[in-house]
N, C-alpha and C positions, 0 to 999 in steps of 0.2 A: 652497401645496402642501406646508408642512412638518405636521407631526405630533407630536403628545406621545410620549415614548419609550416607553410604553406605552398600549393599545388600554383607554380610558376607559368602557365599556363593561361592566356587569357578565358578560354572556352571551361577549364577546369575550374577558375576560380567563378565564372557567373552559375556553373550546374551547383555549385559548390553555396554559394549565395542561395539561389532558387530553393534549392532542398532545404538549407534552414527556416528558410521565411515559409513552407509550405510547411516545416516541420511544426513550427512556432504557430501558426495559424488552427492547424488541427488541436494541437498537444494547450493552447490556452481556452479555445471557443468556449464559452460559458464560465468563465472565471470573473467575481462579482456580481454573479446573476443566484449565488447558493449559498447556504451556511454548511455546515458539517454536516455530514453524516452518518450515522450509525455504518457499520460496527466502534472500529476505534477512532474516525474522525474527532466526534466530541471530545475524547478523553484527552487525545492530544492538545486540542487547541482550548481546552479547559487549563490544562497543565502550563500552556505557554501564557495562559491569560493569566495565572496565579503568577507566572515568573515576573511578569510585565507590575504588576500591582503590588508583588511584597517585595521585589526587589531581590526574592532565591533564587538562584540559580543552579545551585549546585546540589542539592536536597529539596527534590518535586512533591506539590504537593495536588492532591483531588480533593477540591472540597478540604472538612476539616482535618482528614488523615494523610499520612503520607503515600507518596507514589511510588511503589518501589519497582516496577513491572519490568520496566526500561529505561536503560541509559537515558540522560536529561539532552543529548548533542542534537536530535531533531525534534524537539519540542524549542531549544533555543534556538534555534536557527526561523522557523517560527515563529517565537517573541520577537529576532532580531527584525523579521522583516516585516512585522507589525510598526517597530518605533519606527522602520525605513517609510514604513507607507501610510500609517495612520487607520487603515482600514483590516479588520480581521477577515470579511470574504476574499479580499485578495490575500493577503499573508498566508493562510491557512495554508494555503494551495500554494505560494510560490517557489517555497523548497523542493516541491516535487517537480515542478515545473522546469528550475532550473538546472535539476541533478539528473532531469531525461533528455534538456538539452544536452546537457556535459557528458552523459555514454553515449549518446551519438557522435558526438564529434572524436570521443575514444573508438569510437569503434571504425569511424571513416577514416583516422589520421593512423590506428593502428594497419587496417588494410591498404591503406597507401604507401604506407612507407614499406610494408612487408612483400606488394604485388600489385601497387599502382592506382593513380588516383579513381580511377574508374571500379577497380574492383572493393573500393574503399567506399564509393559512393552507393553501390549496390549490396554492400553490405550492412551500408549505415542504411539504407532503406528498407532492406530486409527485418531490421529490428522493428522500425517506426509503422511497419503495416502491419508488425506480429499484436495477435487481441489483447494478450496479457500485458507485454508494454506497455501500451496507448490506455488500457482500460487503469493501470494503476498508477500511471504517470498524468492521470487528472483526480486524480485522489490524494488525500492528505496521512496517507499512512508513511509509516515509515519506507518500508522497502523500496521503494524508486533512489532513495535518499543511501541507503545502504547499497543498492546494488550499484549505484554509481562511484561510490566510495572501495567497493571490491573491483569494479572494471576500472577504475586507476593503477589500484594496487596489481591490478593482471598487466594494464599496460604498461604500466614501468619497469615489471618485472621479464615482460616480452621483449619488449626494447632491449632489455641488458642482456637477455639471455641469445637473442636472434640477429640484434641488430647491433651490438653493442663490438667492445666495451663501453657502457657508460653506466658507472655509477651512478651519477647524479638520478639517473629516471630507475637505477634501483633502490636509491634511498628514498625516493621521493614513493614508489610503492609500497615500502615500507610502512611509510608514516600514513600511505590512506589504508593500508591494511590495521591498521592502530586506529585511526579515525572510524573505521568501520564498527570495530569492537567497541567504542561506548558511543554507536548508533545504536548498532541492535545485537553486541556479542558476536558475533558470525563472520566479524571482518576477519578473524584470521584465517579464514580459512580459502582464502588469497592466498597464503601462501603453502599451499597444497601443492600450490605450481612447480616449490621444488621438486617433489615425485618428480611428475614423469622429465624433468630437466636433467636431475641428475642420473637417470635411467639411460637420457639419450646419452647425456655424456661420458656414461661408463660402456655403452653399445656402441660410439663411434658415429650417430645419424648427423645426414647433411643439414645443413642449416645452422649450425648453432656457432655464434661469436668465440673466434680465441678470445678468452677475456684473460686478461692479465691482472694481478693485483693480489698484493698479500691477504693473511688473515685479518689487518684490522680493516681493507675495505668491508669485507662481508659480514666484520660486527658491527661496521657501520648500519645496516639494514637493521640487525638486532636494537640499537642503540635509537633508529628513526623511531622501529614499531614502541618501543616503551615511550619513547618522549610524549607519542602521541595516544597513548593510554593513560600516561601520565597527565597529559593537560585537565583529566576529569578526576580520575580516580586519585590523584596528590591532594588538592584540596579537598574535595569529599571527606576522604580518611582524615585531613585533619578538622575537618569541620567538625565530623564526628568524636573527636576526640578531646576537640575542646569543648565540646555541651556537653560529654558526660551522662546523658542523656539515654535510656533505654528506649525509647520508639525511634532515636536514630541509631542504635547501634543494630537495633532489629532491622531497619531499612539497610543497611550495610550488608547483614548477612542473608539477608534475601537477594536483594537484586547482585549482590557477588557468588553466592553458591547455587541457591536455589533457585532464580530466577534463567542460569546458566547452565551447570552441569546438572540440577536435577530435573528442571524441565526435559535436558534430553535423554537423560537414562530412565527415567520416571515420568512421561507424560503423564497430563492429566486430562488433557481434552483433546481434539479432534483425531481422535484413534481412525484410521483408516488402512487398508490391507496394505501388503507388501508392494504391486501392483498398482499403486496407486497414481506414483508419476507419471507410467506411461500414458494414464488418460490427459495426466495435464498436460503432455507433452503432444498427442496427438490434437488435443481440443483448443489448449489456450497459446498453445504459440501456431495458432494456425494464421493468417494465410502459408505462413512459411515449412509448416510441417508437410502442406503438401508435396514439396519436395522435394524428401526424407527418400523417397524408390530410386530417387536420380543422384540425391549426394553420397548415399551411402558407399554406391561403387566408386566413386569419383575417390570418397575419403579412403576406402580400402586401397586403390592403388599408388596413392600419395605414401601412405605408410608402408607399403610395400617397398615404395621406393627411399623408405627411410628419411622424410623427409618432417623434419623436427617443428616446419612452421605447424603443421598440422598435428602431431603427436600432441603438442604442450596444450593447446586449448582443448583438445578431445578429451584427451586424460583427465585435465582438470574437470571438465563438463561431467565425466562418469565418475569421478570420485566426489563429488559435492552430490549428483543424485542418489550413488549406494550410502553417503552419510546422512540423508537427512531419510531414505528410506529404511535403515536400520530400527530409530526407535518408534514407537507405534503412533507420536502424536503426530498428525502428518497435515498441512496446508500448502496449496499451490503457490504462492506467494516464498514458498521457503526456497524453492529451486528458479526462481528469477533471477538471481545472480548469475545462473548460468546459461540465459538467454541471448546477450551480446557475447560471449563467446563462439555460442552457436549459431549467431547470424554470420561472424567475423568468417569464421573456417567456410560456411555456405556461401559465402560473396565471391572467392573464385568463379565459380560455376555456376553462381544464376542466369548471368548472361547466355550462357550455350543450354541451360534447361530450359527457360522461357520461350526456348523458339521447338522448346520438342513437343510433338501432338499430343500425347497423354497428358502433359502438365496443361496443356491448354483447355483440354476436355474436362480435368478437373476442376481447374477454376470457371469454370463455366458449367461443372455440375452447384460448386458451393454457391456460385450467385442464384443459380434457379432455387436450389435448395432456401438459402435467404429469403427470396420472393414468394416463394410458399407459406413457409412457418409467419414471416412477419404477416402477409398479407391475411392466410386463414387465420392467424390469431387473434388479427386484427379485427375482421369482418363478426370473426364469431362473440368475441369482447361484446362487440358493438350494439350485437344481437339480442345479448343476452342467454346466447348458447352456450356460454363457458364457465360453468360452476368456479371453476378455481380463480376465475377472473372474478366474478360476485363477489369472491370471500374476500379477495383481494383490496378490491372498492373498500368493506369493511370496515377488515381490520387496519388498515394503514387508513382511513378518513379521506379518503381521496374526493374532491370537487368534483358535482357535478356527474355522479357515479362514473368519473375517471374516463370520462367521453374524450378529453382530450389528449388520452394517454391509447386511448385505441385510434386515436386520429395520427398520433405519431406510429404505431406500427403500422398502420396502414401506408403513410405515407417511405418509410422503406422500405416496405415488400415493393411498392410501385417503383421503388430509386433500382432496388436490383432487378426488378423485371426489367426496366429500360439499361440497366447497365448490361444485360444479357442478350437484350434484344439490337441493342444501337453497335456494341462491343463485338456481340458475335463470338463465336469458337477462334476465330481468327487472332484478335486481340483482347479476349478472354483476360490473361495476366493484367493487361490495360485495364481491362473494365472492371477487374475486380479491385483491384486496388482506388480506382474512383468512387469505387462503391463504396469503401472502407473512411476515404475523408468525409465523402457524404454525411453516412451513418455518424462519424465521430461528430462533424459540425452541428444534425441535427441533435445529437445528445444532450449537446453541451449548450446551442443556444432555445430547446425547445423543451426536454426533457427535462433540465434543471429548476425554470418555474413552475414546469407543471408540478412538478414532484415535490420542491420544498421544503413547503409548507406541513405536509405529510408527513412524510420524512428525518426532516431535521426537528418536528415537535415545534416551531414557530407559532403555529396558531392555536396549539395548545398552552404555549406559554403566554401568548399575549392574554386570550379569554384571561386566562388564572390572574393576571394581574388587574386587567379590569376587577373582578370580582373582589379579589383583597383590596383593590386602594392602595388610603392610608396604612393599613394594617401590616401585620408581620407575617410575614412568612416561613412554614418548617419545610421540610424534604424528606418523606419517609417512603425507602426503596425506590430511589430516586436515581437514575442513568446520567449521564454525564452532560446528556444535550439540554437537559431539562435545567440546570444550574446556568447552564455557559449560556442561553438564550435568554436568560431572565434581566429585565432593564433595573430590579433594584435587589437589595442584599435579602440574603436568604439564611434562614439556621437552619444546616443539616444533623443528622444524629448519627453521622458514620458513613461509609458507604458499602466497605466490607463487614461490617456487623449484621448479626441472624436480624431480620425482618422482625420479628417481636421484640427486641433488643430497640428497634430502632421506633419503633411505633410507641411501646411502653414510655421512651423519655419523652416523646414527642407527645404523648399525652401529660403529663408532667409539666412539660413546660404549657403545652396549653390552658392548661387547668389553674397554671401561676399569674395571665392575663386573659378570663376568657373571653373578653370583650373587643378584644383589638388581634387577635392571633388566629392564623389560620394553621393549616395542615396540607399538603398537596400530597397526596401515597397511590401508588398503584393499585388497581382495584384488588388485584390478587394478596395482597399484602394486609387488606384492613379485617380481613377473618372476623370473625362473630364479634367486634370491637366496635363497629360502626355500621351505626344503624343507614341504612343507604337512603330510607323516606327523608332524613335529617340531612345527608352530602348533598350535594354537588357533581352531577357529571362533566368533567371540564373536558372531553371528546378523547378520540382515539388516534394512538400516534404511534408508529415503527409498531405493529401488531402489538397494544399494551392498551389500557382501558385506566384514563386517569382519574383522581378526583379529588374534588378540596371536601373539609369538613372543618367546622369548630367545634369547640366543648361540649356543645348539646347533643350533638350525636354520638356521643362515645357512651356506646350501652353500660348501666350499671356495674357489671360484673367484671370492667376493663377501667374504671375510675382508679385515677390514681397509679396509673400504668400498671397494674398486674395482668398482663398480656398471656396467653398461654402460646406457646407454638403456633406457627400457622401454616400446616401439611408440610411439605418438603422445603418451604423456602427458596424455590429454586427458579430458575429461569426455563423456560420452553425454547426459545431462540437465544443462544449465547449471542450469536453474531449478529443479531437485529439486521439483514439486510433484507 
C-alpha cells in the first residue's frame, strides 16, 4: 500500500504540475497589491514588526503592552519572511500562502498513496475550490498556518496507521501536532486520531497497518509532540523567570491557562447556538458541500464494509466539530482544520458524482444564484437603491462613493452569468469552478486596491501625519492597523486599558508639550473631554470616526487628565470586517 513520493507517471506528474501552478496563481493574485486588515490582520503583523525591531521573540509585544492572546510561532514565521523578503505586503501574507500550498499537497499525496494518484488530485482540488479555504489562505490570520500544521499531524498519523509501519511519518505527526499547539493551542487535537484508530483496531476493520514495534516507539510520538512544544514554551518559562518580572509572569499565566482552557470552558465572545457548524458547513465549504446527498451514501457503505481508510478521517472530522460545538464561543474558522480531511474521504467519489445530473443541476443552480445577488447588488449599489450599500460608502470612507466596488460586483454576477450560459447544465461542475478562479483572481487583483485604503486605515494614517509633521504623536483607543501603518514613532497609553485611562494620561502628556504634541483617539473615545470645534476630523476608516486634537481642545473640566468614564467603553464591531 505504500508509494514512491512522487506519482511515476509522466501524464500524472504534468496534471500534478498544472494543478500547483493553477493552485499558486488563484491562492497568491493580489499579494503586494494590500496592507493588513482588520479583524486580526494588523494585530499580527504589528506583533511580528515589534519582533523584527526589538529583537523578542519569545515574549510578544502590541504596542507598549504585552501580547499574550497567542502563541508567538505565526507571527514569527511572519517576521522570518519579512528579513527573507524585505517587504511587509508580501511577508504578511506569505505564511499563509505557503501553509495552503503545503495542505494541498497533504491532501493529494495522502489520497494517492491511500487510492491513487488521480483520486489524490481530485481531492486536493476539492479543497482549493472549497470558499473557506481559498477565502482564509489569502489572509494573514493564523488558521491556514495551523490547519496545515494539524493536516501533517493527520498525515503522518494516517500513514502509520493505514499504510504503515512507519514510524518516522508517525513521529513526524507528532511533532506538527506540537507545532500546532504553540500556533494557535488546538494542534493537539490531531491526535484525536487515536479514537477512532484504536476503535478500529480493537473491532478488527479492513485497512489498517500490522504495525509492529515496542512501547518505546510510541513514546517516541509522545517524546516528538513535547519537543515541539518545548521549542517555545522552554525558553519562554525561562525567560520568565529570569526577569522576575510581574507583567511577564501575568503574560505566562494568561496565554498558558486563560487564553487555553478558559477560553474554551468560559467563552467570552462570539457566543453562537448549538447548531451553528452546520451552517458553516453547508455555506463556507461550498462548492464541495454540494455534494454532501451523494457522499454520504457512498461514506455509509465504506463503513459498512468496515473499511478503516474512511472510519479514521470521518471520526476525526465529527469529533473536532462536537468539540469545538460544546462550548458556546463559536467562529467558522475553528472547524477548518477539518476541511482537508473532508475533502480527502470525498475525493474517491467525486469523479463518479460530477457526471450525475442533480449535482450538475446544482452547480448550475449556485452559478445563476451568483449572477443574481452579485449582478442585483451590484446594479442597485450603483443606483443608489441600496441603503445598506450608502451606509456602507460611509462608514468605511470608500472613494468615490464606492463606484468601483459596485463595478466589481457587477463585473461577477456577468463572470457567472457567462459561466452558466457558455458552461451550460452539461458541464456545469466545469463552469462552476471557473467561476470560482475568476471571482478569486478578481478579488485579489481588483478588490484589494479598491478597498485598502479603507480598509487597512492607510489614508487615514497618512492625512494624520501630514497634519502632525514635525510633531509627536499619542494613540488613544487606538486598533492595531492604526500604529503598524504609521511611517514615524508614536506614544500610546495602553491598548487594553479603560478609554478614560488611556485618554487622561494622553492629556497629561500633552499638556507636558503643548506646542509640538498631538493626540489621534477615536471619536467615541474623547467623551465631553474634547471640544470637536477645536479637533481635527482625520476621516473614517473600518466603520470608526477618527481625530487628532492638541491641548487647546481639551475642555476645562478634563485638564490635567481627570477624565470621567466614557459610557461602556466598548466596541460595536469586535471583528472590524
Amino acid at each position: 500500500m505504500s508509494a514512491p513520493p512522487f506519482p511515476s507517471d509522466p501524464r500524472s506528474r504534468r496534471d500534478l504540475l498544472l494543478f500547483f501552478l493553477a493552485a499558486f496563481v488563484v491562492l497568491a493574485a493580489g499579494m503586494g497589491l494590500r496592507d493588513p486588515w482588520p479583524a486580526d490582520e494588523p494585530r499580527f503583523t504589528l506583533v511580528a514588526e515589534q519582533m523584527v525591531e526589538s529583537g523578542q521573540w519569545l515574549i510578544t509585544h502590541r504596542g507598549s503592552e504585552l501580547y499574550s492572546d497567542k502563541p508567538p510561532l505565526f507571527m514569527a514565521l511572519q517576521a522570518a519572511a519579512f528579513t527573507v523578503t524585505g517587504h511587509w505586503r508580501i511577508a504578511f501574507l506569505l505564511p499563509s500562502l505557503l501553509a495552503a500550498l503545503g495542505t494541498l499537497f497533504l491532501v493529494y499525496d495522502a489520497g494517492r498513496r491511500l487510492w491513487g494518484a488521480r483520486v489524490g488530485l481530485y481531492a486536493a482540488g476539492a479543497l482549493l475550490v472549497t470558499f473557506q479555504f481559498v477565502y482564509q489562505a489569502k489572509r494573514a490570520q493564523i488558521d491556514p498556518t495551523v490547519t496545515f500544521f494539524i493536516t501533517l499531524a493527520n498525515y503522518g498519523l494516517l500513514r502509520h496507521f493505514l499504510l504503515g509501519p512507519d514510524w518516522r511519518a508517525y513521529w513526524l505527526g507528532c511533532f506538527a501536532a506540537g507545532l500546532g499547539v504553540i500556533t494557535k493551542g488546538v494542534g493537539i487535537l490531531a491526535l484525536l486520531m487515536f479514537v477512532p484508530f484504536l476503535f478500529a483496531r480493537w473491532r478488527g476493520w479492513n485497512g489498517l497497518s500490522p504495525i509492529r514495534g515496542g512501547g518505546l516507539h510510541w513514546l517516541g510520538g509522545a517524546v516528538a509532540f513535547l519537543l515541539a512544544v518545548g521549542l517555545w514554551i522552554v525558553p519562554m518559562l525561562l525567560a520568565v523567570h529570569a526577569s522576575d518580572s510581574p507583567e511577564h509572569r501575568a503574560y505566562m499565566n494568561d496565554i498558558l491557562f486563560r487564553q487555553t482552557a478558559g477560553r474554551y470552558t468560559d467563552s467570552w465572545d462570539h457566543h453562537k447556538p448549538a447548531w451553528y457548524y452546520l451552517g458553516v458547513i453547508a455555506a463556507s465549504w461550498l462548492p464541495l458541500a454540494l455534494a454532501l446527498p451523494g457522499l454520504v451514501p457512498k461514506w455509509r457503505e465504506r463503513l459498512r464494509a468496515r473499511d478503516a481508510r474512511f472510519l479514521l478521517p470521518l471520526a476525526w472530522i465529527v469529533l473536532i466539530v462536537l468539540f469545538f460545538t460544546l462550548p458556546k464561543g463559536k467562529r467558522d474558522v475553528y472547524i477548518m482544520p477539518a476541511l482537508p480531511m473532508f475533502a480527502l474521504v470525498a475525493g474517491p467519489f467525486l469523479e463518479d458524482l460530477i457526471r450525475r445530473p442533480w449535482l450538475r443541476w446544482l452547480a448550475f443552480a449556485l452559478s445563476l444564484l451568483l449572477a443574481g445577488l452579485f449582478l442585483g447588488g451590484g446594479f442597485a449599489a450603483l443606483g443608489g437603491g441600496w441603503a445598506r450599500a450608502n451606509a456602507l460608502v460611509v462608514q468605511r470612507g470608500l472613494a468615490d462613493g464606492g463606484v468601483a466596488l459596485w463595478h466589481l460586483m457587477i463585473a461577477i454576477g456577468a463572470a457567472a452569468l457567462a459561466a452558466a450560459v457558455v458552461f451550460r447544465v452539461r458541464r456545469a461542475v466545469t463552469g462552476l469552478v471557473a467561476l470560482l478562479g475568476v471571482i478569486w483572481l478578481l478579488w485579489g487583483l481588483w478588490a484589494y486596491p479598491v478597498l485598502n485604503a479603507s480598509t487597512s486605515a492607510s489614508d487615514v494614517m497618512r492625512r494624520t501625519e501630514q497634519l502632525v509633521g514635525d510633531g509627536e504623536l499619542g494613540l488613544v483607543a487606538w486598533k492595531e492597523q492604526n500604529l503598524l501603518l504609521l511611517d514615524k514613532p508614536a506614544t500610546d497609553f495602553g491598548f487594553l486599558k479603560p478609554w478614560h485611562t488611556q485618554l487622561g494620561a494622553s492629556i497629561r502628556w500633552l499638556e507636558a508639550a503643548p506646542d509640538r504634541r498631538w493626540v489621534f483617539v477615536l471619536g467615541r473615545a474623547m467623551g465631553p473631554c474634547v471640544d470637536r470645534a477645536r479637533a481635527i476630523h482625520v476621516g473614517n476608516a473600518n466603520r470608526r470616526e477618527w481625530w487628532l486634537f492638541r491641548a487647546d481642545a481639551v475642555t476645562p473640566a478634563c485638564r490635567g487628565g481627570q477624565v470621567p468614564v466614557i459610557g461602556e467603553e466598548t466596541e460595536d464591531s469586535p471583528n472590524e470586517e
